[in-house]
C-alpha positions in Angstrom: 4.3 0.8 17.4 1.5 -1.1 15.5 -0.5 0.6 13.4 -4.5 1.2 13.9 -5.1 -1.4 11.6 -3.3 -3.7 12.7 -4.6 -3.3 16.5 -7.8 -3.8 15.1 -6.8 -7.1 13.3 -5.2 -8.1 16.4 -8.2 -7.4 18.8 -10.8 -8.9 16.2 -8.5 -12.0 15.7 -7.9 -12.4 19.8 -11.4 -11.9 20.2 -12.4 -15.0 17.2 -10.3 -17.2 19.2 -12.2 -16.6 22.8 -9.0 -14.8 23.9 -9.2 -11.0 26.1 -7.8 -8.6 25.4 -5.0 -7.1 27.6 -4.2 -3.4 27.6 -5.9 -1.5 25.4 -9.6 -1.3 24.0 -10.2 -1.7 20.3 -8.8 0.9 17.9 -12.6 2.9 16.6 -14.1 1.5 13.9 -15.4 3.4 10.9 -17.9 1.4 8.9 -19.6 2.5 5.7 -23.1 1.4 5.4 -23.7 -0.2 2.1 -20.7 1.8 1.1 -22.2 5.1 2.1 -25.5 5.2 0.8 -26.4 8.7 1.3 -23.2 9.2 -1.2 -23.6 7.4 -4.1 -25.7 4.0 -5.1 -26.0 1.7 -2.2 -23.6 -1.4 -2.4 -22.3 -0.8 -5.9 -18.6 -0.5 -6.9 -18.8 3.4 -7.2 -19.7 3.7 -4.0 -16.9 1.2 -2.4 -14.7 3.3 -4.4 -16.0 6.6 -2.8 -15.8 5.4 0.9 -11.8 3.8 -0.2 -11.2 7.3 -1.6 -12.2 9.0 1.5 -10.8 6.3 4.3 -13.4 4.4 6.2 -12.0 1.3 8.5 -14.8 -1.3 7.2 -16.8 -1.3 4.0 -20.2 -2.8 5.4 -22.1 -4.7 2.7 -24.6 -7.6 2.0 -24.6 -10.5 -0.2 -26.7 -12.7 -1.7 -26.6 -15.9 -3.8 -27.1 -16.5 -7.6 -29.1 -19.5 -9.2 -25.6 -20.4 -10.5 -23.5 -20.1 -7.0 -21.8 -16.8 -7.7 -22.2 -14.3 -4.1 -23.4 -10.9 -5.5 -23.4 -7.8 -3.6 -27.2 -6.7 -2.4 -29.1 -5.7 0.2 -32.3 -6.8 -0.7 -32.6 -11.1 -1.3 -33.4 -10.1 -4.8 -33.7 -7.1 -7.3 -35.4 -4.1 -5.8 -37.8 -2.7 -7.3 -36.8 0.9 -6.2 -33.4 0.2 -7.2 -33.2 -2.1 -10.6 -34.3 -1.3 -13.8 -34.4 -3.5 -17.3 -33.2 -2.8 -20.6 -36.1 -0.6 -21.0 -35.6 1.7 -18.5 -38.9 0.4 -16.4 -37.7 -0.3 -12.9 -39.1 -3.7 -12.0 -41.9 -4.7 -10.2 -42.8 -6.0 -6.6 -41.3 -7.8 -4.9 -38.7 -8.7 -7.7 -37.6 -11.7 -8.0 -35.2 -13.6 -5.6 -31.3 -13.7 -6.9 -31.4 -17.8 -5.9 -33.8 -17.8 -9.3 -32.0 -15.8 -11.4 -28.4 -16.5 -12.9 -25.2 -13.8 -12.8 -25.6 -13.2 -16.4 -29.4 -12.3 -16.0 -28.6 -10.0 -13.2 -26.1 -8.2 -15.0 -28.7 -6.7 -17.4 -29.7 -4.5 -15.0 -29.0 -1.0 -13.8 -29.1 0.0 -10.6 -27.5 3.5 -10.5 -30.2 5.3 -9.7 -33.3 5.0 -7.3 -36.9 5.5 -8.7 -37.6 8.8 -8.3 -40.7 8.8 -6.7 -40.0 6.5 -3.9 -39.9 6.6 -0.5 -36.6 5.6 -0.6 -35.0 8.6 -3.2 -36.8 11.1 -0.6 -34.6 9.1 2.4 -31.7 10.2 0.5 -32.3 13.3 -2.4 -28.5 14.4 -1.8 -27.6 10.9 -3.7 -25.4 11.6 -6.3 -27.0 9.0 -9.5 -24.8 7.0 -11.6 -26.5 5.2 -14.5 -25.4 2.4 -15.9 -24.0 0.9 -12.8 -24.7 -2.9 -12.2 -25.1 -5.4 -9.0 -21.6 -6.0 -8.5 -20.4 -9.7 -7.1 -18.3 -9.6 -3.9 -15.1 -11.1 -5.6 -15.1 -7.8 -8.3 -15.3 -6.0 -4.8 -12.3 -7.9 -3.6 -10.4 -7.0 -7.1 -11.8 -3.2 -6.5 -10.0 -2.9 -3.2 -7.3 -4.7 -4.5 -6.5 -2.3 -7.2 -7.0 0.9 -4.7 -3.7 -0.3 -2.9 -5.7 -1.1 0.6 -4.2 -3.6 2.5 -6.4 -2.6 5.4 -10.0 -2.0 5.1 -12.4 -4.8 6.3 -15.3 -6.2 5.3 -18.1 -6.3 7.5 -20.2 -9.0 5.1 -24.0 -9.7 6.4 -25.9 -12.7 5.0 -29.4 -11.9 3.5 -31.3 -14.7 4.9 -34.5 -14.4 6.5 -35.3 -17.7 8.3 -39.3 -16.7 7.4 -38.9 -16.6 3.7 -36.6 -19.8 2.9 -37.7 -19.9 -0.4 -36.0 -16.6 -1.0 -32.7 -17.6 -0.4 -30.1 -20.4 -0.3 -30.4 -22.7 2.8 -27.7 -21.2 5.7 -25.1 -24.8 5.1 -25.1 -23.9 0.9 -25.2 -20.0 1.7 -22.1 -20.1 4.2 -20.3 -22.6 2.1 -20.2 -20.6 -0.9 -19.7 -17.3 1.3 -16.6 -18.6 2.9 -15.3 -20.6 0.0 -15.2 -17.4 -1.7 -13.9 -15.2 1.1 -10.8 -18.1 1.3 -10.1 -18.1 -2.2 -10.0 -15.0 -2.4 -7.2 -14.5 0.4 -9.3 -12.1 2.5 -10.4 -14.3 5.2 -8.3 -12.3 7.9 -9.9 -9.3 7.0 -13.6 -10.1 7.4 -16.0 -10.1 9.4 -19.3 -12.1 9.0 -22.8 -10.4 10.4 -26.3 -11.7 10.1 -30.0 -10.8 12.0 -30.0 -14.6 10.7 -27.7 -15.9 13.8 -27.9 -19.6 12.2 -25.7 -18.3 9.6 -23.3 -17.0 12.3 -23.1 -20.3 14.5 -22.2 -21.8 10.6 -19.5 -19.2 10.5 -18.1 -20.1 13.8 -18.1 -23.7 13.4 -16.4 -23.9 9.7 -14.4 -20.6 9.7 -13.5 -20.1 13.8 -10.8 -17.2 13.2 -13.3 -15.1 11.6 -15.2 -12.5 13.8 -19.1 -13.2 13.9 -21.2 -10.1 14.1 -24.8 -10.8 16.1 -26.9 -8.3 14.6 -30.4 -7.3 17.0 -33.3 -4.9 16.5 -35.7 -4.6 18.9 -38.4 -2.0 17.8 -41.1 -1.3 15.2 -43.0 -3.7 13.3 -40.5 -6.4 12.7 -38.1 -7.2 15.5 -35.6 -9.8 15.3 -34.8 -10.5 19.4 -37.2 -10.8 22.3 -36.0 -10.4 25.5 -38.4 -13.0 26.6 -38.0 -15.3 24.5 -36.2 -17.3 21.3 -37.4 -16.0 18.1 -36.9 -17.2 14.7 -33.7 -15.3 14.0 -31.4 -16.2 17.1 -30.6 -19.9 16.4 -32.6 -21.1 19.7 -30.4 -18.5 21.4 -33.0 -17.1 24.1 -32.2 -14.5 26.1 -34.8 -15.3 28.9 -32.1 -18.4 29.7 -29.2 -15.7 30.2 -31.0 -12.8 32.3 -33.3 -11.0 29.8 -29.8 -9.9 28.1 -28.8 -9.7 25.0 -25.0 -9.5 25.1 -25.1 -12.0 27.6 -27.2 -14.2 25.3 -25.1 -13.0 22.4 -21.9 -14.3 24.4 -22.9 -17.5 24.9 -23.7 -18.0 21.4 -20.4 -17.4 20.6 -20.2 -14.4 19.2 -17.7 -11.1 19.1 -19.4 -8.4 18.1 -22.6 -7.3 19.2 -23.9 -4.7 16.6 -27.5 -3.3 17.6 -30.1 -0.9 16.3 -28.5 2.0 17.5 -31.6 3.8 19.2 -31.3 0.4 21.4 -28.5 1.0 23.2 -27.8 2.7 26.2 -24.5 3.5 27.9 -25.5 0.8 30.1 -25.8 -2.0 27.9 -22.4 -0.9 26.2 -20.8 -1.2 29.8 -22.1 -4.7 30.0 -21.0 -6.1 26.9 -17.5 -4.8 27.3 -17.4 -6.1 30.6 -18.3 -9.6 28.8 -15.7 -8.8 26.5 -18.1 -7.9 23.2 -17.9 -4.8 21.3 -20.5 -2.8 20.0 -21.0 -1.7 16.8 -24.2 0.3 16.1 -26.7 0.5 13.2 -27.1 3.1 11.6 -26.3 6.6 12.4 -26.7 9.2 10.3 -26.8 12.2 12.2 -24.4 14.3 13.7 -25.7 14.6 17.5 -26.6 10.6 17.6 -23.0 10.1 16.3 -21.4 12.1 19.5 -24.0 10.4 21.6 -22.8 7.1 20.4 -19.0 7.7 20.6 -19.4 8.9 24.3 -21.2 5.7 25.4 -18.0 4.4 24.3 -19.1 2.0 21.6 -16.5 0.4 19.6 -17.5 1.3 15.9 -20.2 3.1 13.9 -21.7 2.2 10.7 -23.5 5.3 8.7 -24.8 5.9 5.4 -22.6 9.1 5.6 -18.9 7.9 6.5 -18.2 11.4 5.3 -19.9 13.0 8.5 -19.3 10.6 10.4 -15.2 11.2 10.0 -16.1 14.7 10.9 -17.2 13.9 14.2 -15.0 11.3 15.2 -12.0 14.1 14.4 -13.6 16.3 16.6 -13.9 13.9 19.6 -10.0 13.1 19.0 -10.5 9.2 17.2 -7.6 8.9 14.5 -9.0 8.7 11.0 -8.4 6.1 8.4 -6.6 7.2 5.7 -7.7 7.3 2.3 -6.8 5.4 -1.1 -8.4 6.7 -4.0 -9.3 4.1 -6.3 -11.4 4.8 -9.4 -14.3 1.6 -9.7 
């Protein structure tokens, strides 16, 4: 019998290549946001290490690009200022500058082990567990991290920081994807990835150079900065309007191409899950950090979670029967 890993290698691969899937739906899939945020420092080796130790399915991360090509690991486009701080000790100012101006051996100098205390950000997540010193690690020392734990099954989900309103802040999606998958190739990982973006350009890239690799449409539809309409094309979906395919997204979604939808979790309804399964998508929601949304989430039958605690979030998927990944401690 295969094992859950495999099954979801099998269903992500089938589902790259346009393919259904016969049987069975897709083994659950445990994601670690930013490598568990709430845990440790977000999207640093220590806290990939933390989620490998424990046993998460995918390590969720974002990446950027340097002024010299490398593909570092960061959610923001460039250093944050709640997060990075100089040889000094003085956390760096707004907005910080963009990692496309700035080289790998300039972004090494700083530390970003530990968020500035009296942000908005340290009281999202007081419980975070500080480790100074720690630096903006480049996705290939993640690769070599995972490596060394022994995992030969944890994915990547892998979003590209672009934002199609800031160009200068960024590489341009062709020399962002090129370097992206060029990397991911080399590194022999490329059947263990998955590509995301709010940025669908970058997906439709994906698709087109690198077909066997899953492409994760990601959507948010509330609060001050949306990135879909359901009227309309915005500047994020590629030209992709959902007004052409029924006001729906996973409809639209589907006819871009993609294989994942992966929404604002406080989006979805069972409803909508329904519908994209029936189109053969699956849903992975964004990001749940509570217990009761968690359950709520699991019984509208989506098809992964991604949390800043994968800790509580294998908690609750024991307790509604979902077979947890096991871990592999590894020390970063």
């Amino acid at each position: 019998m295969p094992s859950r890993a495999t099954t979801i290698l099998t269903v992500l691969a089938a589902l790259a290549a346009g393919q259904a899937i016969p049987g069975e739906a897709m083994a659950f899939d445990l994601e670690a946001h930013r490598g568990g945020r709430a845990l440790l420092p977000e999207n640093t080796l220590p806290a990939f290490a933390n989620a490998l130790s424990m046993g998460v399915d995918t390590l969720e991360l974002d990446v950027g690009v340097t002024a010299d090509g490398e593909v570092v690991i960061s959610h923001e486009r460039g250093l944050n200022p709640d997060l990075a701080r100089d040889t000094s000790g003085a956390y760096v100012a707004a907005p910080g500058t963009p990692f496309v101006k700035l080289r790998l051996d300039d972004i090494g100098t700083y530390d970003v082990g530990q968020i500035r205390p009296d942000s908005a950000y340290a009281r999202q997540f007081p419980e975070q567990r500080a480790v100074p010193g720690t630096r903006i690690p480049t996705l290939k020392q993640l690769f070599a991290l995972v490596r060394k734990s022994g995992n030969a099954n944890v994915r990547f989900n892998i979003e590209t920081k672009i934002d199609p309103n800031h160009p200068d802040e960024s590489l341009d999606p062709q020399g962002f994807v090129a370097k992206l998958l060029h990397l991911i190739e080399a590194e022999g990982f490329a059947d263990r990835v998955m590509i995301q973006s709010f940025d669908w350009r970058t997906l439709q890239l994906v698709q087109q150079q690198a077909p066997t690799i899953p492409t994760v449409y990601l959507t948010l539809q509330r609060g001050s900065a949306p990135t879909v309409a359901l009227d309309k094309a915005t500047s994020w979906t590629a030209g992709f309007s959902p007004a052409d395919h029924g006001g729906s997204l996973p409809r639209t979604i589907k006819a871009a191409g993609g294989a994942i939808w992966s929404p604002y979790f406080g989006d979805v309804t069972a409803a909508l899950v329904s519908e994209a399964h029936a189109l053969g998508l699956h849903v992975v929601v964004w990001t749940v950090n509570k217990r009761e949304d968690m359950a709520r989430m699991i019984e509208f039958g989506v098809d992964g979670i991604i949390s800043d605690r994968p800790d509580l979030l294998r908690e609750v998927a024991g307790e509604k029967g979902i077979a947890l990944p096991v871990g592999t401690p590894v020390e970063p």
